[in-house]
N, C-alpha and C positions, 0 to 999 in steps of 0.2 A: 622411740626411746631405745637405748643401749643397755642392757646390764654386762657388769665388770667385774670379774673376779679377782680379787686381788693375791689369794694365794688359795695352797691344796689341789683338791679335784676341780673347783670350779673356775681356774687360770683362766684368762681370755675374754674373747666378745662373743657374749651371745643378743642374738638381735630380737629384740621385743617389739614386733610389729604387729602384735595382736591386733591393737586396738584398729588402726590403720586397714589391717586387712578386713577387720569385721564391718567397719565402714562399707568399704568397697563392696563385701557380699552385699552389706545390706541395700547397695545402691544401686546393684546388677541384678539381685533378686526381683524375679518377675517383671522385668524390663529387658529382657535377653531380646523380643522382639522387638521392643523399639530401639534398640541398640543398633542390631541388624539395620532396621529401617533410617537410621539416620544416618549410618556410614553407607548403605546406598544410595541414598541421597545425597551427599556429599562428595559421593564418588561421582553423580551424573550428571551435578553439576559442574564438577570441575572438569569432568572432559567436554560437556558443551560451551565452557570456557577458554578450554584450551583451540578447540574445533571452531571456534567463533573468531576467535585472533586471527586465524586462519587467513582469513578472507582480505587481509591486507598484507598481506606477510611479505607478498612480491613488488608494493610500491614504493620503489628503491628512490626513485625521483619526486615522487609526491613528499615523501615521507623526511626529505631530506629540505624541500623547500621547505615545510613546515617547521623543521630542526632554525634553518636560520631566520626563518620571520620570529620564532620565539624568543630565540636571542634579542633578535631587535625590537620584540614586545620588553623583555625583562629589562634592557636598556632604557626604554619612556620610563618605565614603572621606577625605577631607582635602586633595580634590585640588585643585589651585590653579584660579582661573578662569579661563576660557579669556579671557574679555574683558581679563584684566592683560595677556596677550599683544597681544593685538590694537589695544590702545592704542599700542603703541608702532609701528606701522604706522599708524595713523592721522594725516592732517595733514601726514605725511610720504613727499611723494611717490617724494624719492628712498627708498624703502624700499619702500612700497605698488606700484608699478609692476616694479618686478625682480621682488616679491615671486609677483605675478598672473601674470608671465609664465614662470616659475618652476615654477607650479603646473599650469599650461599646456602647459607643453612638456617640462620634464625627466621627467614622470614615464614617457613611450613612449621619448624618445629617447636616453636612458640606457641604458634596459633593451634597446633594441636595439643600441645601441652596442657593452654589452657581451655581451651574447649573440654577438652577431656576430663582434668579436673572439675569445670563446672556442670557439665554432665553427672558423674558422680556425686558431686559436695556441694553442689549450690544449682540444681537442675532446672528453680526458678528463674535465675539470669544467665542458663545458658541458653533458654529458647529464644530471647530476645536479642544475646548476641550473636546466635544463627543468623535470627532472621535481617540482623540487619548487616551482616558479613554476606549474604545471599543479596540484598538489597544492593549493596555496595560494588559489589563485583558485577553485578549484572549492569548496572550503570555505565562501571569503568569499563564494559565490555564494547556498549552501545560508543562511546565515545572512542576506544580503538580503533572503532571501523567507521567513526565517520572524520576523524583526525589523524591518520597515521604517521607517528612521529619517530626520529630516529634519534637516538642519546646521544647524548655527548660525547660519546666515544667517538661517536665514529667521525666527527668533524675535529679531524688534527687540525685543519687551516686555520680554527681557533683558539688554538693551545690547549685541544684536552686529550687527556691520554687514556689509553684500555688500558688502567689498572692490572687487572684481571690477566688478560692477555701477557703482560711485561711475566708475572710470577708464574703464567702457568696456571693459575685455579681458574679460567673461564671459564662459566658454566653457559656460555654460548658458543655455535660454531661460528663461520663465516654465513653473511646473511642471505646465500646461496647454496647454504651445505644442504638445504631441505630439513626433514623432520617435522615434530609437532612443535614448532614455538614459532614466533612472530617478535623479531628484535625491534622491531616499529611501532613497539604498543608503550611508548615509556610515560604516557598522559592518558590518566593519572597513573602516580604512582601506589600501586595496588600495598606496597611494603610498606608506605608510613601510612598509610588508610585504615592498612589492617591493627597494625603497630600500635595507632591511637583510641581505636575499638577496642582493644584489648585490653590496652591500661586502664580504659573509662570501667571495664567488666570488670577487673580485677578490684579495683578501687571502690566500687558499687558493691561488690559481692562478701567485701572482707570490714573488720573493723580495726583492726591491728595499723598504728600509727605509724607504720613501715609499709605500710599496701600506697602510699603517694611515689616509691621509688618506680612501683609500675610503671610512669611517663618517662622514667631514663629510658625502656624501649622505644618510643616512636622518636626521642628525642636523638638517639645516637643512631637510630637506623636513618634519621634524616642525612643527619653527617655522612654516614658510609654512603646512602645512595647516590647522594652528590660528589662525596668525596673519590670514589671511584669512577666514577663519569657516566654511571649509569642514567640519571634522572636529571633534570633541570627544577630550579626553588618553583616552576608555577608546575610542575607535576604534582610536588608536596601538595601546595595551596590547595591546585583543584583536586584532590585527593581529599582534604579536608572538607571541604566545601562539599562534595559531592557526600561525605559522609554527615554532615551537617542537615543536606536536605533530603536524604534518608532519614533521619530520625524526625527530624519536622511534619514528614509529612505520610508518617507512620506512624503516628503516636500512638498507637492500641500495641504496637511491638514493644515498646519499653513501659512497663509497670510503672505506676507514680512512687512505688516503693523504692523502683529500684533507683530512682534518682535522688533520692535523700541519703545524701553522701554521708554524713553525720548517723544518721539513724538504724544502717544496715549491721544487724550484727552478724556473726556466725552460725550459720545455723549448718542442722543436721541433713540428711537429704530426706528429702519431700520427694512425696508421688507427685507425678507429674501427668495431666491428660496424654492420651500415648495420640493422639488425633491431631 
């Protein structure tokens, strides 16, 4: 809330964040340790994440047959081209620039955003969507290294273009620059896996008839993924799919509550077992 002076001594914004802040104490109080403990945990696994990529990073030849047999899967399949997409980002900056930066940035800083908030204000569905954000990634990690695939970028001989690259904002080098990344991991795509976890947490966690805009995330990060040329449509798929049978066959990680979409209201934060 804002208060507003309209005239005298009290002209201006002053900002009424009490309530907001007392929340937060109240949801940091006496969980300072598990706080700690879940961002090193999330620290160790995202570098044995990144350190797992690894392990294919150099198959430039493998990774690039696989690139074209997939095309010529999504051809049997019927699946539209990805190049229709990418045409209409092309030549249009206003579109191709939000789009890189987009691709760039929303995919950590969402997922921490809401992590974070549910951490705080809704602590009961943020253990669940931990656990299957951990469930998920570890999957797509196992399939990185036994599929190493190369995006669409990099095969011009099919009409697709490095987005990225043309403007400048690539947030990859060349696929022999070295470092910690792995341009050969585009299956699944980990940005609409998480994208769609997200939405289902946010939607799950809130009761506000505005909480279904949550799926414009996975839904427009699909667009950018492919419209940029990072991903192929069966990265998406198995991205869902994989996040599909994480939850099937995990069912003790999502509460029966939290799936009664109808029924969740807002609540306040809750202790939570720190174990």
């Amino acid at each position: 809330m804002v208060a507003v002076g309209l005239g005298g001594p009290n002209v201006g914004f002053s900002p009424a964040v009490g309530g907001i802040a007392e929340k937060m104490r109240a949801a940091v109080h006496g969980r300072g340790g598990e706080a700690v403990r879940q961002l090193a945990l999330i620290t160790v696994l995202y570098l044995a994440y990144r350190v797992g990529r690894m392990f294919t990073a150099d198959d430039t030849v493998h990774a690039l047959g696989n690139a074209r047999e997939m095309l010529g899967l999504e051809d049997k399949l019927g699946l539209p081209e990805e190049t229709t997409v990418q045409a209409a980002f092309l030549h249009r900056d206003f579109l191709a620039v939000p789009a890189n930066f987009y691709y760039a940035t929303a995919h950590f800083t969402v997922a921490v955003g809401v992590l974070l908030w549910l951490w705080v204000f809704r602590p009961q569905h943020y253990r669940w969507t931990r656990n299957l954000m951990v469930a998920l990634t570890g999957a797509a990690l196992v399939v990185h290294v036994l599929i190493p695939l190369a995006p669409p970028r990099m095969l011009p001989e099919f009409g697709f273009v490095d987005l990225a690259a043309i403007h400048g904002q690539s947030v990859y080098g060349s696929p022999d620059s070295g470092g910690l990344s792995n341009q050969f991991a585009a299956m699944p795509s980990l940005h609409v896996g998480w994208a769609l976890l997200l939405a289902f947490a946010v939607v799950a966690a809130t009761r506000s008839s505005w909480r279904w805009l949550a799926f414009a995330h996975p839904v427009l990060t699909t667009v950018v993924v492919v419209g940029t040329g990072n991903h192929y449509w069966l990265d998406a798929i198995v991205a869902v799919v994989l996040l599909g049978l994480a939850a099937l066959l995990h069912p003790l990680v999502v509460p029966a509550s939290a799936t009664a979409w109808g029924a969740m209201g807002p609540v306040g934060p809750q202790p939570v077992p720190t174990r």
